[in-house]
N, C-alpha and C positions, 0 to 999 in steps of 0.2 A: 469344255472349251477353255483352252490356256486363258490367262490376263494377258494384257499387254506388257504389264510389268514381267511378268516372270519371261515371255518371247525375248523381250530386248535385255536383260540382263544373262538370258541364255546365249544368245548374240553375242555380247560383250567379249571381246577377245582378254585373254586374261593379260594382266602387265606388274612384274612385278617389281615396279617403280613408283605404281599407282594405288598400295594398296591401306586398303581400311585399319585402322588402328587394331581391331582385335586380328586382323590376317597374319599382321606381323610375325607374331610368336607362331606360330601354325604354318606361316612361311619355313621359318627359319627350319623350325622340326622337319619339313618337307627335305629341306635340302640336307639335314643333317641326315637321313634317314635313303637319301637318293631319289627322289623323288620329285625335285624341282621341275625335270628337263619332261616330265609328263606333265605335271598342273602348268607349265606352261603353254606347252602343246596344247593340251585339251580342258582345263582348266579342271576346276576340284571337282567336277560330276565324272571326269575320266578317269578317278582311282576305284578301288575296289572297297568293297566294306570293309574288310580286314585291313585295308591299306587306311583307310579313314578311320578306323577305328585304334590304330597304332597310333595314327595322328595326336587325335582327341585325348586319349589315356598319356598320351607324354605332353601333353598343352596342360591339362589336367596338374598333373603332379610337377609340372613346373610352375605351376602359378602357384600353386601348395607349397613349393620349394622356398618362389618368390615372395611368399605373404610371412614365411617364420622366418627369415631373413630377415626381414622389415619391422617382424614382433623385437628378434634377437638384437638388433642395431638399437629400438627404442629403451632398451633394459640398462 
């Protein structure tokens, strides 16, 4: 038996004006990758694994990108 939580967040239409601080970067990857006009439509349970998992590995190595940048600035 689902929760309630997990129903009404499945509900939730997606909006990408509205989104959570860690989406952001995972947005942005979505759209640079073409992908937007689907997690829109159907939100991030509508891609495929391989498509989630391109996501995740370039969120990944952009935060890694993002963190020796920030080492490199403090030197």
């Amino acid at each position: 038996m689902p929760s309630i939580m997990s129903k009404k967040k499945k509900d939730e239409p997606f909006d990408p004006r509205n989104l959570k601080p860690e989406e952001v970067l995972k947005f942005e990857i979505a759209e640079e990758l073409g992908l937007s006009d689907k997690v829109i439509a159907g939100g991030w349970r509508s891609l495929t694994a391989k498509e989630s998992g391109r996501i995740g590995g370039l969120v990944t190595k952009r935060k890694r990108e993002m963190k020796q940048e920030a080492l490199d600035r403090d030197l």
